[in-house]
C-alpha positions in Angstrom: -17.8 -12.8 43.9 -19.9 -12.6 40.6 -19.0 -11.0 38.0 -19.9 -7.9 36.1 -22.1 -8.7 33.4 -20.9 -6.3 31.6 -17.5 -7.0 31.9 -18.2 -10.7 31.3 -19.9 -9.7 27.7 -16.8 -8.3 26.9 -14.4 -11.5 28.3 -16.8 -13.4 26.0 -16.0 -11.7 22.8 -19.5 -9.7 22.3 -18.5 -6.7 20.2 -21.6 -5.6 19.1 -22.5 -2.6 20.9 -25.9 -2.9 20.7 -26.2 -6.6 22.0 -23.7 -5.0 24.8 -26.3 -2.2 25.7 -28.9 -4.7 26.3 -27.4 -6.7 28.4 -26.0 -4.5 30.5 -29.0 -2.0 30.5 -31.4 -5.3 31.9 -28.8 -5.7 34.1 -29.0 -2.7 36.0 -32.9 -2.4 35.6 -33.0 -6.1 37.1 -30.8 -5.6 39.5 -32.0 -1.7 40.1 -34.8 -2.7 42.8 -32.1 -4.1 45.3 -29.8 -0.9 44.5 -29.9 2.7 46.3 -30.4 5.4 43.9 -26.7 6.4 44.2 -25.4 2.4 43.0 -28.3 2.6 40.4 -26.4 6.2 39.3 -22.7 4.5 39.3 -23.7 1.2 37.0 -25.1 3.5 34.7 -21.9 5.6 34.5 -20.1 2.1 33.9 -22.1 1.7 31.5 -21.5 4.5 29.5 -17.8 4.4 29.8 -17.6 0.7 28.8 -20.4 2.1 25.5 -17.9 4.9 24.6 -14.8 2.8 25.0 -16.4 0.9 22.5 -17.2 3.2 20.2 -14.0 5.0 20.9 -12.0 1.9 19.5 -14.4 0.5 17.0 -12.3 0.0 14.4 -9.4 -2.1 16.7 -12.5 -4.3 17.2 -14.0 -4.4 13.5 -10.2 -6.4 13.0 -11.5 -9.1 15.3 -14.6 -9.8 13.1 -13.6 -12.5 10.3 -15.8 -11.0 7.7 -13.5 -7.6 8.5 -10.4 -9.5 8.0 -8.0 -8.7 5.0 -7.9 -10.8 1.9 -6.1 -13.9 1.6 -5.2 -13.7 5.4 -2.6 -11.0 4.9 -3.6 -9.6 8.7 -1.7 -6.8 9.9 1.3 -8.5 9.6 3.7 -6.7 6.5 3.5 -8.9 3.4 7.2 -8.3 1.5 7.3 -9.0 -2.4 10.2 -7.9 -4.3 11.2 -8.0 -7.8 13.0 -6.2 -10.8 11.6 -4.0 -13.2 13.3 -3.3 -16.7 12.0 -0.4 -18.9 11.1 -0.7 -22.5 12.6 2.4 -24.2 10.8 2.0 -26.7 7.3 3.0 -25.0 8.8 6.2 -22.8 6.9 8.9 -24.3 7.2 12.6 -23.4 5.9 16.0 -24.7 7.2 18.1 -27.2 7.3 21.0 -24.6 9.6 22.1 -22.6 12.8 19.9 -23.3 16.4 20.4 -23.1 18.8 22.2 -25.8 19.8 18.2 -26.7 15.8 17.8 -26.9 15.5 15.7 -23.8 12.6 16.0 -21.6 12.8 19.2 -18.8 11.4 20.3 -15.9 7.7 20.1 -15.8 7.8 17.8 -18.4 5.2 14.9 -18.8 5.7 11.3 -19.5 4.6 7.5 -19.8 6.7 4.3 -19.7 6.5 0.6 -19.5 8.6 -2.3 -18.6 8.6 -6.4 -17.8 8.6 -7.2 -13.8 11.1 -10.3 -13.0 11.4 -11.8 -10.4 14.1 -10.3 -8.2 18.0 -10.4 -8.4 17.1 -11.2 -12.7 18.7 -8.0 -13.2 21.9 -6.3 -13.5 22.5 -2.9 -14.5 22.5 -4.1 -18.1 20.1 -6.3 -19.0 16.1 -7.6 -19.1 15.0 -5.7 -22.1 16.7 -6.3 -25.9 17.3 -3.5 -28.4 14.2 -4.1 -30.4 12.4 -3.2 -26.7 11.4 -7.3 -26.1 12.0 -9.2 -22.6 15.1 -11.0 -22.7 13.9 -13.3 -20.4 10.6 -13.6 -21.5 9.0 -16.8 -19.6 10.5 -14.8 -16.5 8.6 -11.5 -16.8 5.6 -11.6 -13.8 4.1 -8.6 -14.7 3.8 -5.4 -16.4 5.3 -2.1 -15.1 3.3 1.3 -15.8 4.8 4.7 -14.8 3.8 8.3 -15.4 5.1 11.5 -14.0 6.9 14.7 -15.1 10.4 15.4 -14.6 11.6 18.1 -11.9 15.1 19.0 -11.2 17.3 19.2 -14.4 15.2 17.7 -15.9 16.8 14.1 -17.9 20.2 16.3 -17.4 19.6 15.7 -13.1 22.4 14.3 -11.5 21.7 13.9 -8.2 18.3 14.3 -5.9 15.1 13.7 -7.2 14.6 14.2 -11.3 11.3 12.8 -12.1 7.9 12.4 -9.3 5.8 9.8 -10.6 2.8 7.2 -9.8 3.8 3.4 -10.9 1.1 1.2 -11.4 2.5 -2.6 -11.0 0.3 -4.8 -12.5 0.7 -8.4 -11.6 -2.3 -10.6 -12.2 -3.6 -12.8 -15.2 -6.1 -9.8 -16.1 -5.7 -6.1 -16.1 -6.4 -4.8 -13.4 -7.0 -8.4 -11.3 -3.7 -7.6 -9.0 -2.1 -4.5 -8.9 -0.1 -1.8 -6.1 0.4 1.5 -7.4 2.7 3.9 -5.8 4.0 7.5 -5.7 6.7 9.4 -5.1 10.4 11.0 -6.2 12.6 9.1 -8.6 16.5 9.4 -8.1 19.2 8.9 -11.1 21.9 7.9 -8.6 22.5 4.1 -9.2 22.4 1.6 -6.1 21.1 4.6 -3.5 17.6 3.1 -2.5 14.5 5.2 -2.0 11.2 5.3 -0.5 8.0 5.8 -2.1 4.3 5.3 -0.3 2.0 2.5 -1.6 -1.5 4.3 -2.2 -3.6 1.5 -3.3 -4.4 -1.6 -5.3 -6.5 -3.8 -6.8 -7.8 -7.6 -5.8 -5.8 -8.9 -2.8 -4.2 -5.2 -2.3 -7.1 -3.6 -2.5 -7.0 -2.5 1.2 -2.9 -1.9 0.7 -0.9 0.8 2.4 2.5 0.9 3.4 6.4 1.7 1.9 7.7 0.3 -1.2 12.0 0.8 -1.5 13.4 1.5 -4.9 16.7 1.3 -6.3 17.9 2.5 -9.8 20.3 -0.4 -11.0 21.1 1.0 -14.4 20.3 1.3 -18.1 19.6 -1.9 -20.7 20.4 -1.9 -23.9 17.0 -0.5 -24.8 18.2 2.5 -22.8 15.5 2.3 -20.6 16.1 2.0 -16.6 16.5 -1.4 -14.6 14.9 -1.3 -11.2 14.7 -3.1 -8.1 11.7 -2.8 -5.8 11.0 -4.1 -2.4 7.7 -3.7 -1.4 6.0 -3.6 2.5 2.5 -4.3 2.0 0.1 -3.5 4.8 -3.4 -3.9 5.4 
């Protein structure tokens, strides 16, 4: 028995739509003479179904397309990347207004931070970043660490749940900008209770990113800034 046309433009990988159309359409007009009106009027509703199936899951097919493929062959497939994060201290800078009686930060309170990225399992809830606010470890640090946010809760006096929403930027090429995920969500002050936050973009090889990065507060250094540690599900 031979086969559809149609069909077999599709078994051979033609995803076009309009190539697709054209074959299928000469097809039937071809083929149209030999037909009774009511064969002519079923090809043509095959047609159309096969057309809007199409259409219907363009994007599933875009994915098949090499020149639609993500960068550096990341696929759908989740990339992992992990690492630690300690805070400099020394650049967490917060508004005058409102703060706490001890005159630390409260809720609704804005803010801006730094830190070094290591590569994971440097840390401990201790180290990474020296009083005067310089890596300890400095031909480890990968990257640079941005954060921004205001505190909720209590404020710098939270406890428990979440004390500060935020967006991190994680910058982690040679060149600002080249390489970076950012991220956004609650912060928790509860050491070694992981959290999630969503990935909401990036830059160079991320620049398609989604997905779920999982954050853990370790502890403080002895710049009194946090120590992190980040595992990060990178989807295209």
């Amino acid at each position: 028995m031979n086969q559809h046309p149609c069909r077999t433009a599709l078994v051979q990988g033609f995803h076009d739509v309009t190539r697709i159309a054209q074959i299928c359409w000469t097809w039937i007009y071809q083929a149209g003479r030999k037909m009774t009106p009511k064969t002519v009027w079923s090809q043509s509703g095959l047609l159309a179904v096969i057309l809007g199936s199409l259409l219907f899951t363009g994007g599933a097919i875009a994915l098949d397309s090499p020149s639609a493929q993500p960068p550096n062959g990341m696929g759908n497939a989740a990339q992992i990347l992990q690492f630690d994060v300690a805070e400099d201290a020394s650049r967490f800078v917060f508004d005058e207004s409102p703060v706490l009686e001890n005159g630390m930060p409260s809720y609704g309170n804005p803010f801006v931070t730094q830190g070094y990225i290591y590569p994971p399992g440097t840390l401990t809830d201790s180290n990474g970043v020296l009083a005067n606010g310089d890596p300890e470890f400095p031909d480890q640090v990968m990257g640079q660490w941005t954060c921004r946010g205001w505190f909720i809760g209590e404020g710098a006096a939270t406890e428990t749940g979440p004390w500060v929403i935020s967006h991190q930027l994680y910058s982690l090429g040679d060149r600002p900008g080249s390489k970076t995920l950012t991220s956004e969500g609650y912060e928790l002050p509860e050491p070694n209770v992981p959290f999630q936050r969503a990935i909401v973009g990036g830059t160079g090889p991320y620049r398609h990113a989604r997905g779920q990065v999982t954050q853990t507060f370790l502890g403080f250094n002895p710049a009194e800034g946090v120590n992190l540690r980040f595992q990060i599900e990178v989807e295209s």
